[in-house]
C-alpha positions as CSV (number, residue, x, y, z in Angstrom):
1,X,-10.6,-8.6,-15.4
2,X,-7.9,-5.4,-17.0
3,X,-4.8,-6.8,-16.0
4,X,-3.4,-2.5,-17.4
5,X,-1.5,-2.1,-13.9
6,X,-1.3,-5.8,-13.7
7,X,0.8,-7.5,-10.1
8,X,2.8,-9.4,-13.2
9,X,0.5,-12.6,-13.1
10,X,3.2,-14.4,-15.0
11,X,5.1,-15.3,-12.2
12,X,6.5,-18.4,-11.5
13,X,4.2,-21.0,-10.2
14,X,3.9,-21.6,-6.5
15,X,2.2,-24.2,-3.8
16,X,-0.6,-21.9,-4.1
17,X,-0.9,-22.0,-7.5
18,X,-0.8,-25.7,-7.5
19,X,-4.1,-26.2,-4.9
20,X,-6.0,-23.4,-7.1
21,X,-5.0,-25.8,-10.4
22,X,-5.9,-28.6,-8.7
23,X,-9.4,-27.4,-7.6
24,X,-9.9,-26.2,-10.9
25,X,-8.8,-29.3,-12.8
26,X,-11.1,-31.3,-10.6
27,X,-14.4,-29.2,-11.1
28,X,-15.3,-28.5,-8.0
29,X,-16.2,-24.9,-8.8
30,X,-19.0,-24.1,-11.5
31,X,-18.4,-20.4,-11.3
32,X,-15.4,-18.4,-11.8
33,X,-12.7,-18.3,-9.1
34,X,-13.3,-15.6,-6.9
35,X,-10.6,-14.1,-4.2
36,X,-11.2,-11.6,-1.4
37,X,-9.3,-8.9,0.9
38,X,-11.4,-8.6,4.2
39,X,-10.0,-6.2,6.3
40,X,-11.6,-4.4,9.3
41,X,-12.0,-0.4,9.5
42,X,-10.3,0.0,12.4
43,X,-6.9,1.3,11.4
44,X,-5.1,2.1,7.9
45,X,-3.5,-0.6,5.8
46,X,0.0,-1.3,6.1
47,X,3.2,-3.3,4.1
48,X,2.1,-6.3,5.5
49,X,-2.0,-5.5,3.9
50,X,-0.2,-4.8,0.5
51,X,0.9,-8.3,0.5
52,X,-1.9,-9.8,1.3
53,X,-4.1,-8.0,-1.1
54,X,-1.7,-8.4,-3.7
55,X,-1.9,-12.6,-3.1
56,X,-5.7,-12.1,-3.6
57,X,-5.3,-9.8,-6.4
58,X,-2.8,-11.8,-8.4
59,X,-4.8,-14.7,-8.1
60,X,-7.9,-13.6,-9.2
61,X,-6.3,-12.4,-12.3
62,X,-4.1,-15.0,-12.9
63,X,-7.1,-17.2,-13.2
64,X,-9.1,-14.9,-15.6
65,X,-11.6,-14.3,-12.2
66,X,-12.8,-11.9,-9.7
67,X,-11.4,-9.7,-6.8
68,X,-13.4,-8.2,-4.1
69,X,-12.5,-5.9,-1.1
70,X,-15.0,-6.7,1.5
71,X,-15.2,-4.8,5.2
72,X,-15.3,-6.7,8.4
73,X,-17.2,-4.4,9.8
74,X,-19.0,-6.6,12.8
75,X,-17.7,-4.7,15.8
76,X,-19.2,-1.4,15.9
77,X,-16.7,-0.6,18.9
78,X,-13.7,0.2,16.7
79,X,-14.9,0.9,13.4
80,X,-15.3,3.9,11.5
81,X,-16.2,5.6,8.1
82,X,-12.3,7.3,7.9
83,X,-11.0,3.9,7.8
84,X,-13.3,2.5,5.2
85,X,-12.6,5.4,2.8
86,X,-8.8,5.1,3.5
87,X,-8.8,1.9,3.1
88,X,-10.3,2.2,-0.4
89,X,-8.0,5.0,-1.4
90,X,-5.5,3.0,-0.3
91,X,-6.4,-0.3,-2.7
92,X,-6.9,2.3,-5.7
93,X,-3.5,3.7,-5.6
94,X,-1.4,0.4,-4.9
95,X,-3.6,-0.6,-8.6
96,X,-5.8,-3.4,-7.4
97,X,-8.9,-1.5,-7.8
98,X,-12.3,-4.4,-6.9
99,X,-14.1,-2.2,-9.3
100,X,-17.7,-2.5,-8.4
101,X,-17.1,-5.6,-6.3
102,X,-17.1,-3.7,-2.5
103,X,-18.9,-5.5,0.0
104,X,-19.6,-4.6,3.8
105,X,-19.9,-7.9,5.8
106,X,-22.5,-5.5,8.0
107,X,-25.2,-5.8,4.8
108,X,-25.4,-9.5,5.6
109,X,-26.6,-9.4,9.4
110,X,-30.0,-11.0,8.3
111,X,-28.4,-13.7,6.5
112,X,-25.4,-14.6,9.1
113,X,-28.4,-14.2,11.8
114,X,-30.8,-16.4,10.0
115,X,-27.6,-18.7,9.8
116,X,-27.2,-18.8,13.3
117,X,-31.1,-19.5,14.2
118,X,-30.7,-22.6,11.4
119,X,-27.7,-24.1,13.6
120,X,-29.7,-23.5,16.9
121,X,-32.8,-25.5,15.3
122,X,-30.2,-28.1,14.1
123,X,-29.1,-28.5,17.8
124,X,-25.6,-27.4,16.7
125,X,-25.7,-24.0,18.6
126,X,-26.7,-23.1,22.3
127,X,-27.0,-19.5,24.7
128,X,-24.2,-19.8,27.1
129,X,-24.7,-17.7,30.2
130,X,-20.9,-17.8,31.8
131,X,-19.2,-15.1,32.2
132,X,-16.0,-14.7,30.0
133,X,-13.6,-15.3,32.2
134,X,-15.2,-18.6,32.7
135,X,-16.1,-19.6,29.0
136,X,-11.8,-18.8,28.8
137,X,-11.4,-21.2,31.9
138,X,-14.2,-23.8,30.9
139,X,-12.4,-24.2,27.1
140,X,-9.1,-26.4,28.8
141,X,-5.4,-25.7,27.7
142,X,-3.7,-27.4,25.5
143,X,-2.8,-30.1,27.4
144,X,-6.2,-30.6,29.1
145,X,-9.8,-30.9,27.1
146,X,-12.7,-28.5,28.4
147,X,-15.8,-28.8,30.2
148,X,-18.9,-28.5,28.8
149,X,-20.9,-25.5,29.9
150,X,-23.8,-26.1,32.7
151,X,-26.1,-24.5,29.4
152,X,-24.8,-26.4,27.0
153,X,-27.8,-28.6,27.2
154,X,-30.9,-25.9,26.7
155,X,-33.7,-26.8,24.7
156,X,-34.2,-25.9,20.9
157,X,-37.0,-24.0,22.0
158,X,-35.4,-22.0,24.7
159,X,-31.9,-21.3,22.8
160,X,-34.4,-19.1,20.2
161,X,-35.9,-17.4,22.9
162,X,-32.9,-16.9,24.4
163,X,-31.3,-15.6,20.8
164,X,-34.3,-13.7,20.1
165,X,-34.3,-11.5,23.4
166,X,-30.4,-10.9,22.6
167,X,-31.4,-9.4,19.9
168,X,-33.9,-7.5,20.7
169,X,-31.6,-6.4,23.7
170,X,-33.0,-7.9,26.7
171,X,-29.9,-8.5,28.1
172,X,-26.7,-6.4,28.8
173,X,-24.0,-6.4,27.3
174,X,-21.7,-9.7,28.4
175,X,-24.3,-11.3,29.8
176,X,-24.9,-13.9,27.4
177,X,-23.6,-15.5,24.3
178,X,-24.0,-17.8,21.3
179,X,-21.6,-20.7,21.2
180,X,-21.8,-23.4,18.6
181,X,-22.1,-26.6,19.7
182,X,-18.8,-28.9,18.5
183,X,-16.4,-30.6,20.8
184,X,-15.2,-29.7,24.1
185,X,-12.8,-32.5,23.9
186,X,-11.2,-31.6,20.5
187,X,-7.7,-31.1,20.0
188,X,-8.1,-28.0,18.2
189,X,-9.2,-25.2,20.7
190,X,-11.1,-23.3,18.0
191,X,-13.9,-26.3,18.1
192,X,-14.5,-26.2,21.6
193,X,-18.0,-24.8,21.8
194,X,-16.3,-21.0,20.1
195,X,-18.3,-17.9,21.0
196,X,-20.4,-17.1,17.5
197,X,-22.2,-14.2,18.6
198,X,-21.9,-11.3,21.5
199,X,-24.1,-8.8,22.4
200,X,-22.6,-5.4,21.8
201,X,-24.7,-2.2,22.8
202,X,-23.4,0.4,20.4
203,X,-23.4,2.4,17.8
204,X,-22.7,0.8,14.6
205,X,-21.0,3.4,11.8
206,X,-23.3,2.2,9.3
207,X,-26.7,0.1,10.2
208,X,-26.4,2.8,13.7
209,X,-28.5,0.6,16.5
210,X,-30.4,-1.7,14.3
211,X,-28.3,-4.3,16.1
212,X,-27.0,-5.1,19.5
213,X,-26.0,-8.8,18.5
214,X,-22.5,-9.1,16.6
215,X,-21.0,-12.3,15.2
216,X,-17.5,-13.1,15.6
217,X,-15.4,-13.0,12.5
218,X,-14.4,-16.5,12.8
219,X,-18.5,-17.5,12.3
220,X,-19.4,-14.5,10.0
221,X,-16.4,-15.3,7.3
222,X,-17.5,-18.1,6.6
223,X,-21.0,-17.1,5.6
224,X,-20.0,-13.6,4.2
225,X,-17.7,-16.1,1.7
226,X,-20.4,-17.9,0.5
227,X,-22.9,-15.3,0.0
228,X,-20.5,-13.5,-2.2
229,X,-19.4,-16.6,-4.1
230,X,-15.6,-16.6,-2.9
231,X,-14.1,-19.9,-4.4
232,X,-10.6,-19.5,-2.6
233,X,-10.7,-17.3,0.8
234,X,-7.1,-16.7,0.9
235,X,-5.7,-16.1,4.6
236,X,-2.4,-15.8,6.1
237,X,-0.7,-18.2,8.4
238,X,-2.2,-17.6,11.9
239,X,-5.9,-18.6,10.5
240,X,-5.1,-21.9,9.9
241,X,-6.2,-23.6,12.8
242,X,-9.5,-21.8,12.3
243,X,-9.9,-23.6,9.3
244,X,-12.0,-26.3,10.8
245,X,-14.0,-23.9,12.3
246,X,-14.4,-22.2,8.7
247,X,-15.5,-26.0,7.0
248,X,-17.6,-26.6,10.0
249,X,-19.8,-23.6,9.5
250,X,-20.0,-24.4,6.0
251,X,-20.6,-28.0,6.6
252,X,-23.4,-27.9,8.8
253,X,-25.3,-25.1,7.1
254,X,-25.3,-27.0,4.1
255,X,-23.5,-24.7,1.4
256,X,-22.8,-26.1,-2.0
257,X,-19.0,-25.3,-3.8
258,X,-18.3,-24.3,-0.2
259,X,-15.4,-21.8,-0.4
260,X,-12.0,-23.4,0.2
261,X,-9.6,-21.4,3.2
262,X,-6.2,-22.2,2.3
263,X,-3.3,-20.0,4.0
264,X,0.0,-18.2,3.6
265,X,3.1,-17.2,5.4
266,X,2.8,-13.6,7.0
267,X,5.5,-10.9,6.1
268,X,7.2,-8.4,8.4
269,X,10.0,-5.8,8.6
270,X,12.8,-5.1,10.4
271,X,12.5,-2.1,12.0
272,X,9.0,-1.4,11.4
273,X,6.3,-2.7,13.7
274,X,3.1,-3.9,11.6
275,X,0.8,-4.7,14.6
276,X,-2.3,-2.5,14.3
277,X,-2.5,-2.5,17.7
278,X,1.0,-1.2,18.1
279,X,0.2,1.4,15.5
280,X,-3.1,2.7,16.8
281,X,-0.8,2.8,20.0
282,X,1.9,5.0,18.2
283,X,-0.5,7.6,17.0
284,X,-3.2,7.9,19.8
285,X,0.2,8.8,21.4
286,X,1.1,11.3,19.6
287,X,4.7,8.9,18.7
288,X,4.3,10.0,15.4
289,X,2.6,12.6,13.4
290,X,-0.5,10.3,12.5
291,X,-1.3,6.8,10.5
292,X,0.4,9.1,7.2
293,X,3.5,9.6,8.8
294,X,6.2,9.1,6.6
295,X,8.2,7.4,9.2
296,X,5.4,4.4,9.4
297,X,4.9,1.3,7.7
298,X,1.4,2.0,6.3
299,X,0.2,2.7,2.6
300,X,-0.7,6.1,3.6
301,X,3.1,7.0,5.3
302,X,5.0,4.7,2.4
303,X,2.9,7.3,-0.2
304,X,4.0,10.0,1.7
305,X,7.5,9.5,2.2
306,X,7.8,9.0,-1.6
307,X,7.5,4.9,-2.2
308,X,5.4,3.9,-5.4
309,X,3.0,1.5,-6.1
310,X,5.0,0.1,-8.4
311,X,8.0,-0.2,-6.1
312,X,5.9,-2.2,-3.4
313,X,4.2,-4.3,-5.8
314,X,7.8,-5.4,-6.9
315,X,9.0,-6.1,-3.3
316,X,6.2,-7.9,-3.2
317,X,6.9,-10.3,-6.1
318,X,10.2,-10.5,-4.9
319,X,9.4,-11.7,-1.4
320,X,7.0,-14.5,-3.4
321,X,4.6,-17.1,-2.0
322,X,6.1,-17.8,1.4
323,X,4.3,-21.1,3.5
324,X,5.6,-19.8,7.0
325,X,5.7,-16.3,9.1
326,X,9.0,-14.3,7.4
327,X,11.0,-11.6,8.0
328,X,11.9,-9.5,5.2
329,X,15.0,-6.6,6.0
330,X,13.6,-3.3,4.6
331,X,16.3,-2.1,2.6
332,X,15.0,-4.9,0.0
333,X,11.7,-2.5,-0.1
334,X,14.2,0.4,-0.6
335,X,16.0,-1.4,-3.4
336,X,12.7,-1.9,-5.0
337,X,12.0,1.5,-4.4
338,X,15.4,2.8,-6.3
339,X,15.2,0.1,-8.8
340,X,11.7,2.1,-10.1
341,X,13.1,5.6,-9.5
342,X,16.6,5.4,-11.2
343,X,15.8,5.6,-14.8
344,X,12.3,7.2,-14.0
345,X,12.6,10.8,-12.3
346,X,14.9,13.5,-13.1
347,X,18.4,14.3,-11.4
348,X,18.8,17.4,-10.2
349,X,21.2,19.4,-7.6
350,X,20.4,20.2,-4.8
351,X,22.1,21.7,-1.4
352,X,21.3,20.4,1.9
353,X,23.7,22.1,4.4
354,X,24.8,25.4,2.4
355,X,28.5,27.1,2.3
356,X,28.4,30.2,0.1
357,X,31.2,30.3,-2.7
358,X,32.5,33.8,-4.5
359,X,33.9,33.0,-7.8
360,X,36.3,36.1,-7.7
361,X,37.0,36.0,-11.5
362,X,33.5,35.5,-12.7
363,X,31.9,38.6,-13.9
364,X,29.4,39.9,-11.2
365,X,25.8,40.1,-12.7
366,X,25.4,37.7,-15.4
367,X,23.9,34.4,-16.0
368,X,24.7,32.0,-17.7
369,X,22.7,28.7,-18.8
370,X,24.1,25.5,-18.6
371,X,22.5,22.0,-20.5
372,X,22.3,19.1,-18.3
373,X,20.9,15.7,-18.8
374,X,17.8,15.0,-16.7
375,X,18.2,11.4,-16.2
376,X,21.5,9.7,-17.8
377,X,19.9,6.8,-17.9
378,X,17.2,8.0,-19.5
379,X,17.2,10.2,-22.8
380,X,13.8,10.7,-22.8
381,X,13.3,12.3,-20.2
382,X,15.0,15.4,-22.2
383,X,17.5,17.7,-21.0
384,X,17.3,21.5,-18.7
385,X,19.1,24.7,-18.1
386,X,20.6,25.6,-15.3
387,X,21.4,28.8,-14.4
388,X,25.5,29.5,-13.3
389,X,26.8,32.6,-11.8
390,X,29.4,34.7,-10.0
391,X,27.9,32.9,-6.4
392,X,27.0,29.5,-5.5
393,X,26.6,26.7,-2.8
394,X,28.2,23.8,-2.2
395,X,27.6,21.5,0.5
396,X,29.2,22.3,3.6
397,X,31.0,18.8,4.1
398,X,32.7,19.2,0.2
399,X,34.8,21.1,2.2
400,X,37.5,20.5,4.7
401,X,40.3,23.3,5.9
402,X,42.4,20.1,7.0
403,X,41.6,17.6,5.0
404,X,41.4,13.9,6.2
405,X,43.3,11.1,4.2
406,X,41.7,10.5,1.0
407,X,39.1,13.6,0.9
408,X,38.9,13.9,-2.7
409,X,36.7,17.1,-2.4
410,X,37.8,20.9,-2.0
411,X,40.4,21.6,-0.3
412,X,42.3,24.9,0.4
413,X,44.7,25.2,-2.7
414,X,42.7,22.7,-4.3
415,X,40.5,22.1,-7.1
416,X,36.6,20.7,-8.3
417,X,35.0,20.3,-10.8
418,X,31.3,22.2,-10.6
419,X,28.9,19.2,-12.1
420,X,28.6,20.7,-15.5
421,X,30.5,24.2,-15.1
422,X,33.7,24.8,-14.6
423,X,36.5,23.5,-12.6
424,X,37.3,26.0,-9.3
425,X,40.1,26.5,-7.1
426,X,40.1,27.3,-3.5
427,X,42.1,30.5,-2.8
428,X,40.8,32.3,0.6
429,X,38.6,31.0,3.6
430,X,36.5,33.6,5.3
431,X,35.3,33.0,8.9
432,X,32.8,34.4,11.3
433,X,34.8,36.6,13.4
434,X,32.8,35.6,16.8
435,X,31.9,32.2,16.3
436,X,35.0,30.8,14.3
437,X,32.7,28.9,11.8
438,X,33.9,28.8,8.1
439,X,31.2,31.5,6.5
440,X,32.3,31.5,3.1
441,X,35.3,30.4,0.3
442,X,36.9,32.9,-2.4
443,X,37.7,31.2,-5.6
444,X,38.6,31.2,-9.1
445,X,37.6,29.2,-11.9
446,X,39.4,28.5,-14.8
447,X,36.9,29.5,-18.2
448,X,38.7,26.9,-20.8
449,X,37.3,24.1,-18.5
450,X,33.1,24.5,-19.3
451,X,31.7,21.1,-19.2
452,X,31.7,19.7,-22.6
453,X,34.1,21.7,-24.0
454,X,37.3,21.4,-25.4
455,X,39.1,21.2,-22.3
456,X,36.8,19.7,-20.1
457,X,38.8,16.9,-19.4
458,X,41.6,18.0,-17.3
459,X,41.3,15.8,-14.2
460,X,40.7,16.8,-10.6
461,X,40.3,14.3,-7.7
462,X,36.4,15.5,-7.5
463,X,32.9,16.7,-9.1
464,X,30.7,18.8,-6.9
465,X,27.3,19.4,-7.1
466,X,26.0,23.4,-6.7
467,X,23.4,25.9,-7.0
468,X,23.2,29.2,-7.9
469,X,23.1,31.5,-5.2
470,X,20.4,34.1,-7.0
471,X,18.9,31.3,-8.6
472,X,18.6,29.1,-5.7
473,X,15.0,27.7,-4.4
474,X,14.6,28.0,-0.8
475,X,13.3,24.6,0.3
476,X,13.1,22.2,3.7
477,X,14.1,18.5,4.0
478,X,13.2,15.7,6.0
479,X,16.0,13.2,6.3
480,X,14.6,9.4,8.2
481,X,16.2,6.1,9.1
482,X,14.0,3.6,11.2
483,X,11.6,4.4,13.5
484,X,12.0,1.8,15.9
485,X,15.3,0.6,18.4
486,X,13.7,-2.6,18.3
487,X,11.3,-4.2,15.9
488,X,8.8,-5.6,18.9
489,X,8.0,-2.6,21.3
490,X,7.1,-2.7,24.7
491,X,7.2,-6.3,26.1
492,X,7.1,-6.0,29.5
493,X,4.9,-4.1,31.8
494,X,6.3,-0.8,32.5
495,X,8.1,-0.5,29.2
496,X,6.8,2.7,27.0
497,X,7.2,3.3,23.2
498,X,10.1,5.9,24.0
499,X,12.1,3.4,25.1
500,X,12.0,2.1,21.7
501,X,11.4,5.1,19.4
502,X,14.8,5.4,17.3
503,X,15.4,9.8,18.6
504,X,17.5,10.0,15.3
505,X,14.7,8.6,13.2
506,X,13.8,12.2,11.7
507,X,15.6,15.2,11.4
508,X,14.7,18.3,9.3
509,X,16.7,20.3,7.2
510,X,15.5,24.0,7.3
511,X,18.3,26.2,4.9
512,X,18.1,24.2,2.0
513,X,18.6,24.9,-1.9
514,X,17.3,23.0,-5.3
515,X,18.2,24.7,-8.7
516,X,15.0,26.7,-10.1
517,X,13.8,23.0,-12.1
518,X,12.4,21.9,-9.0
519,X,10.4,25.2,-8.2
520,X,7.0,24.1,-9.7
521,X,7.5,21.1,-7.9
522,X,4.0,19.2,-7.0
523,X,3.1,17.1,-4.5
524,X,4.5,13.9,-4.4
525,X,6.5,14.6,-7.1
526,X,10.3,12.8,-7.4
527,X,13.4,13.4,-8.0
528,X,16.8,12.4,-7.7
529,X,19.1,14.9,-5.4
530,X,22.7,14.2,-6.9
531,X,24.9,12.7,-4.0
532,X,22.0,12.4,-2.2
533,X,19.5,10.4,-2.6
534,X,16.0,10.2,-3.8
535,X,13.5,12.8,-2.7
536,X,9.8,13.3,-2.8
537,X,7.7,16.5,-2.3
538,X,5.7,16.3,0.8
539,X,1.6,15.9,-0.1
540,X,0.9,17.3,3.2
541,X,3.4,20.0,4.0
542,X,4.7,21.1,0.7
543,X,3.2,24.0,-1.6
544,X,4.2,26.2,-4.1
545,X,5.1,29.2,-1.7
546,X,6.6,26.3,1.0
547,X,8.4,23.2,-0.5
548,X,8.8,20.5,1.6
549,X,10.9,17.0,0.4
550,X,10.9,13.9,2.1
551,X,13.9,11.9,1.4
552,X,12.8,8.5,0.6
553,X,16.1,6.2,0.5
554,X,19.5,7.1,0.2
555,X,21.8,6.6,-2.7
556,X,23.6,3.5,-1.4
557,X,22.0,0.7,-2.2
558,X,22.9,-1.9,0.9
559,X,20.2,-4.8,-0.2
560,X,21.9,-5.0,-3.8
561,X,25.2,-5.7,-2.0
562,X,23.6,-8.5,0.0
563,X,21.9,-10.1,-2.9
C-alpha cells in the first residue's frame, strides 16, 4: 500500500498495536492483515468518522496490508446514493483513499441469507412471531434473565418455511422475525435470542425491491468481514459487548482465520455534537445551512470552513489510541489547524470593519508599490507588491478618540506605523453630522520613515495593518465561534435545538477589504489576515465577481497555552 499522504505510521506503539503483533506473531492469519471503515449512507461523515478511519487506515499501513471502505447499506429506510458518494469524497480528501477496495455490504444478501438458512438447519436460529414491544419485554433487564419466546421451539422444517415466505414477502412488515437461538439466560443482553433479520418493505437505493428481508448489522458484520477477508474489524468502544455476538456468528458458521473485533475509545468535542441523529436533526431543521455548513462538525463543513486534511489527521495523532470514550476540547483541532497554516499560506492585510484615512500630505493620484514578505516564516513562498496611496483603511477599532489605558493604536495627536509604509499621525477627526459616528481621520505621514529605509526605525507604540482605498478588494466575511450552548442538545422532552443553538455562533461581515493579492482568490484557498486570523475562501459562496472568506480560527492560539 502508497504510504505518499501517509497518517505517519511511525507512531509510537499502542495497546492496539500490541494485539495486532501478537496475532501476527502467533500465525493465526495466512493472508495479509486487512482493516475496514463500515459506515452507513445515511448522513455525512464527521470528526469523530475521521478518527475512526484513520485507526483503520493507519493500521493497515503500518502492517504493509489492506484498507477497505465498505457501506452498511442494509436498511433501505435511511439510505441513499448522496451519502455514499459523499462519503467517498469525503475518504479521498482526508488521504485514505481504499483504492479499488469499495465494498457494499448490500452485494452480499445471497451469502448473509444463505448464512442465515445454514444456522436455521443447525437449530441455532428460529422465526419469532412477537411483536417488538414484546421481544424488548421477553429479553429481561439487567438484573433479570429473559424468557424464551412461545416460538422458540419451531421445527427445522417450519423455521425455512417460515424464512422463505419472509422473503418472498408473505408477511407484513413487523410481523415476524429471525432470532438466533443463544441464551436467554446470559449475562450479556446481546445473546439473548438477538433479532438477525426483519422484514422491511421498501425500496432499497441500490438492489430496489429484490428484497424485503434485511439483516441487522450486528449479524451481517460478521459475515460481510469474512467474505472480504478482514483480519482485524476494528470498532469503537460501544461495540464491545457485541463482540460475542460477532464470535458467535463466526463460530457457528464455521469460518476459518475468523476475523478478530477488538475496540477503541470513541472521541468527541466540546461544543460540537457528533450524534448523527442530532445532526440529521439540525439540518432537516433548517438549524444550519446543510451537512456542509461550516459551523458543523462534519468532513464536508470542517473542508468548508477552511480545516485541512492535514490538520485533522494531526489532531488525530495527537489525540492517539484512546481505550475509553474521551473528550477532546476543540481548540486542540484549531491548534492543529494553525500549526499547518502558519508557515504554509501567505499573510496578507486585510480590513474587516473599514474607517477611511486621508493622508493630507501624500500626493493625490499616485501609486506606489510596496515589497512585503508573503509568509515570514517562510521565504519560499516569495514576496508581493502592494499598492500605497493618498487613501486607505484601517480597522475601525485601531482607533479610539478617548483612548482607554494602554491602547497602543491611533490616537488623536498620535502616531502608527502603516505595516510596511510609513509612520502617520492623527491630525483631524471628521464626523457624520446627523448620526455622530467618526466617518473619517486626516493625517500626515512623515516620508523619511518607508519601511526598510534608513529611518524606519523610529519607534511608535503601534503597527497597523491597511489597504488602499482605490486598490481595495470588496469582499464579505464570516466570523464563527461554537455552534452549540451546550454540547448534548435537547434532553428533556419539550426542549428544542434553539434552546441550545449558540445566536452568536455566525456573524457576517459585509463591507470588507483585502489588498488586490487576494483578488484571484479560489475556492478554498488560505490565507493569513494580519491581526486576524486565518481565513479561507468559501467553495460554495465565493467567486471571482463575489469573494466570500470563512474565517477558520483566530490568531490566539488558547490550546498551546494549555499544553
Amino acid at each position: 500500500m502508497s504510504s505518499d499522504n501517509a497518517m505517519d505510521t511511525a507512531a509510537a506503539e499502542n495497546y492496539m498495536d500490541k494485539l495486532i503483533k501478537e496475532d501476527i506473531e502467533s500465525g493465526i492469519y495466512s493472508r495479509e492483515i486487512c482493516t475496514r471503515f463500515p459506515p452507513e449512507p445515511n448522513g455525512y461523515l464527521h470528526i469523530g468518522s475521521a478518527f475512526a478511519i484513520h485507526t483503520n487506515y493507519g493500521i493497515a499501513q503500518k502492517y504493509g496490508g489492506t484498507f477497505h471502505l465498505r457501506f452498511d447499506d442494509t436498511n433501505p429506510l435511511k439510505e441513499d446514493m448522496e451519502y455514499v458518494k459523499a462519503i467517498i469524497q469525503d475518504i479521498e480528501w482526508l488521504g485514505c483513499s481504499p483504492g479499488e477496495h469499495i465494498y457494499y455490504g448490500s452485494d452480499y444478501s445471497e451469502q448473509i441469507y444463505s448464512s442465515a438458512l445454514a444456522l436455521i438447519r443447525k437449530g441455532k436460529a428460529y422465526v419469532c412471531d412477537l411483536p417488538p414491544e414484546e421481544v424488548t419485554a421477553y429479553r429481561g433487564t439487567l438484573t433479570e434473565p429473559g424468557k424464551n419466546s412461545p416460538y422458540r421451539e419451531r421445527s427445522v422444517e417450519e423455521n425455512l418455511r417460515l424464512f422463505s415466505g419472509m422473503r418472498e414477502g408473505a408477511y407484513p412488515a413487523g410481523s415476524r422475525v429471525l432470532r438466533a437461538k443463544i441464551d436467554m439466560a446470559s449475562p450479556n443482553i446481546n445473546l439473548r435470542d438477538p433479532v438477525i433479520y426483519r422484514i422491511i418493505h421498501a425500496e432499497h437505493y441500490r438492489t430496489g425491491n429484490a428484497w424485503c428481508i434485511y439483516p441487522m448489522y450486528d449479524f451481517a458484520h460478521p459475515i460481510q468481514d469474512a467474505i472480504e477477508g478482514i483480519t482485524h474489524s476494528l470498532c469503537s468502544l460501544e461495540f464491545k459487548d457485541h463482540r460475542p455476538l460477532y464470535e458467535w456468528v463466526l463460530e457457528e458458521l464455521g469460518i476459518e482465520e475468523a476475523p478478530r473485533q477488538r475496540e477503541f475509545g470513541r472521541v468527541n468535542l466540546t461544543g460540537v455534537v457528533t450524534s448523527k441523529r442530532y445532526l440529521r436533526a439540525l439540518v432537516a431543521g433548517n438549524y444550519v445551512d446543510g451537512w456542509d455548513d461550516p459551523r458543523l462538525p462534519t468532513l464536508r463543513g470542517l473542508r468548508r470552513r477552511g480545516f485541512t486534511p492535514e490538520s485533522i489527521r494531526s489532531f488525530v495523532r495527537e489525540i492517539g489510541m484512546v481505550r475509553n470514550q474521551t473528550m477532546v476540547d476543540f481548540s486542540m483541532l484549531e491548534h492543529c489547524l494553525r500549526q499547518d497554516l502558519k508557515a504554509t499560506v501567505p499573510s496578507i492585510m486585510a480590513v474587516l470593519d473599514p474607517l477611511k484615512v486621508v493622508i493630507t500630505n501624500y500626493e493625490a493620484g499616485v501609486t506606489e508599490w510596496l515589497t512585503l514578505a508573503n509568509n515570514s516564516e517562510n521565504a519560499e513562498l516569495g514576496v508581493r507588491e502592494v499598492p500605497f496611496s493618498d487613501t486607505v483603511y484601517i480597522e475601525r477599532d485601531d482607533f479610539m478618540e478617548e483612548p482607554a489605558p494602554g491602547f497602543r493604536r491611533l490616537v488623536p495627536g498620535g502616531e502608527v506605523r502603516l505595516k510596511g509604509a510609513y509612520i502617520i499621525r492623527c491630525n483631524e477627526v471628521i464626523k457624520d453630522a446627523e448620526t455622530g459616528a467618526i466617518s473619517e481621520l486626516r493625517c500626515t505621514y512623515d516620508p523619511l520613515t518607508k519601511s526598510g529605509g534608513a529611518n524606519s526605525g523610529r519607534k511608535v507604540k503601534g503597527t497597523l495593518h491597511w489597504v488602499s482605498a482605490s486598490h481595495g478588494i470588496p469582499a464579505e466575511v464570516y466570523l464563527y465561534e461554537k455552534l452549540l450552548e451546550d454540547n448534548d442538545g435537547p434532553k428533556a422532552e419539550g426542549e428544542t435545538w434553539e434552546e441550545y443553538i449558540n445566536p452568536e455562533s455566525r456573524k457576517l461581515l459585509e463591507h470588507c477589504l483585502l489588498e488586490p493579492f487576494a483578488a484571484g482568490a479560489k475556492p478554498e484557498d488560505k490565507f493569513q489576515f494580519m491581526r486576524q486570523g486565518y481565513f479561507c475562501a468559501d467553495n460554495k459562496l465565493s467567486r471571482e465577481d463575489r469573494l466570500v472568506f470563512n474565517r477558520i480560527v483566530p490568531l490566539k492560539d488558547t490550546w498551546k497555552g494549555r499544553k
